[in-house]
N, C-alpha and C positions, 0 to 999 in steps of 0.2 A: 337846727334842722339836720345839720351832719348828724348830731348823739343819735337822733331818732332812726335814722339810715341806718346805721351803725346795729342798734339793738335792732332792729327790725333784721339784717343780716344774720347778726349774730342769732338770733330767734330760728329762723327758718335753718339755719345750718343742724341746729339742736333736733328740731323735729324731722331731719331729711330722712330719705331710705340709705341708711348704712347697713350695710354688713355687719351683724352681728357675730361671733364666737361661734356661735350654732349654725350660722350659715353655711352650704354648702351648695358646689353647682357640677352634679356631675353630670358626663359627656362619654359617649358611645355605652361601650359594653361590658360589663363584667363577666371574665371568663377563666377568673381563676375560681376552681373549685378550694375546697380543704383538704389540704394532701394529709396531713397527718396530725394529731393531737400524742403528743407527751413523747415522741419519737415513735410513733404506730402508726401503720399505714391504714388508710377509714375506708371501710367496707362499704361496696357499692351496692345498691338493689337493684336496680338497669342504668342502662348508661343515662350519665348525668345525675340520678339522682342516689344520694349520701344513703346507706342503712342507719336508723336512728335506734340506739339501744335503750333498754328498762335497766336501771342499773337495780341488781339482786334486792339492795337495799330496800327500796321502794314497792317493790312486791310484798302481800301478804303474807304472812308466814302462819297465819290463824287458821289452823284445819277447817274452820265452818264455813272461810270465806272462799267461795269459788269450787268447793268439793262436792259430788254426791253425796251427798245426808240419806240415812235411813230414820225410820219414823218407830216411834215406840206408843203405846195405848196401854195405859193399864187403871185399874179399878183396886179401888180397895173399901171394905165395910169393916174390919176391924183393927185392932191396936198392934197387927204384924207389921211388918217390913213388908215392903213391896219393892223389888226391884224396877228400877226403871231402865237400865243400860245395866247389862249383867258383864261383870269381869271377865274377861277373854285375855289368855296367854298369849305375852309378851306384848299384850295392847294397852294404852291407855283410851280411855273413854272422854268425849270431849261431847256436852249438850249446846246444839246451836240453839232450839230454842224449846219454851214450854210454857202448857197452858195447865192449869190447875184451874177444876173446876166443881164444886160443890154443889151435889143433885140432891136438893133436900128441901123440903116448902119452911118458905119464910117463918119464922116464929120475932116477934119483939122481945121477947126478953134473951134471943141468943143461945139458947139453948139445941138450936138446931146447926148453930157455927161448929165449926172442926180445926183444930190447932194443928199443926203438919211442919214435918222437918224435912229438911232433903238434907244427905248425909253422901259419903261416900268410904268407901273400907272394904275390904277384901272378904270374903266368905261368904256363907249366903245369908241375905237379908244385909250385906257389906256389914255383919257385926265384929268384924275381925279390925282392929284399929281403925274406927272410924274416926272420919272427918267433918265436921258440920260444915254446908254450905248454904245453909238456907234454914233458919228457925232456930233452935236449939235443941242440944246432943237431949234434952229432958223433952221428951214429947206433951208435957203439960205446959211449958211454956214457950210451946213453938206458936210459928208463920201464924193468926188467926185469919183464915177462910171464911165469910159471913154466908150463911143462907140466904135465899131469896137469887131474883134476876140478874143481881149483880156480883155472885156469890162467886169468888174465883179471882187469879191475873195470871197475866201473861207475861213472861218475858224472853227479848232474844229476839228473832227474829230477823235480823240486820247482818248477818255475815258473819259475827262473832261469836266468840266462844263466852257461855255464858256460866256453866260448871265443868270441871274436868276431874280427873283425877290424879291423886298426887306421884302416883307411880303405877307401873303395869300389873297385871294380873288382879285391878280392884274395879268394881263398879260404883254404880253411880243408884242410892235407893229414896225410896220416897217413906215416911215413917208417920201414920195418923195417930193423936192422942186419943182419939173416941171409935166411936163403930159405927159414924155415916159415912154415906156412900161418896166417896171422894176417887174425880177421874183424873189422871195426868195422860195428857199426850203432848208430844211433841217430836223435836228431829233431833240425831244425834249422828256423830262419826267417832271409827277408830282410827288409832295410827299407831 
């Protein structure tokens, strides 16, 4: 009968309300603020409460995100260059977003599709060392654009920069292999 006492004690001591590690029990008031972080004294916004800083890092540094954007629209029907963000002194060009879209009725065998590069270089029609950003520097084997309702895409859109250019004084062109009617619009910034 004692052993049975015994574990039966022993038992409930095991499962009792102990204080844990984690436990704590505080009492009145806390009324130390933060006086200073790294030997600096912490900037107030009114009394009692702390200014909370964005450390630099943490902010965008992406021209499209957070800036006014301007909007570009251009058309093309033949195998020229078409600028789409024309180079400007001492600027770079940065596209936040774009829609490429192909006006041209459906056909099945494709013949109504348009191959399209997007490119960037200096001069006009950016032929001056250009860059491919989209397609290839050979307009027969760029981006295929289908005809039809679906005929086109989009991207960008989200705050980010989606083409740019690789230094100032270049822009940003769009280049069709054929002579359908192909629209690009979208938003761009400089800096």
């Amino acid at each position: 009968m004692r052993v049975v006492i015994l574990c039966l004690l022993l038992f409930l001591a095991a499962c009792g309300g102990r204080a844990g590690s984690r436990d704590a029990v505080l009492s009145g008031t806390l009324d130390q603020n933060l006086v200073g972080i790294a030997g600096k004294p912490v900037a107030i916004a009114a009394d009692g409460v702390q200014k909370v800083a964005i450390v630099d890092t943490q902010v965008s540094k992406d021209p499209c995100d957070g800036n006014v954007v301007l909007n570009f629209a251009v058309a093309s029907t033949s195998t020229m260059p078409v600028t789409i963000v024309a180079p400007m002194p001492n600027q770079n060009a940065f596209v936040c977003q774009i829609h490429v879209h192909l006006n041209t009725t459906y056909k099945s065998d494709g013949s109504n599709d348009e191959l399209i590069n997007i490119t960037e270089g200096g001069g006009v029609g950016c032929a001056t060392s250009p860059t491919l950003l989209e397609g290839d520097l050979n307009p027969a084997q760029g981006f295929r654009v289908t005809s039809g309702g679906n005929g086109g895409f989009i991207k960008g859109g989200a705050g980010q920069t989606i083409y740019h250019t690789t230094a100032v004084n270049r822009g940003i062109c769009a280049h069709a292999a054929g002579s359908h009617h192909v629209i690009f619009t979208g938003t761009y910034i400089r800096q």
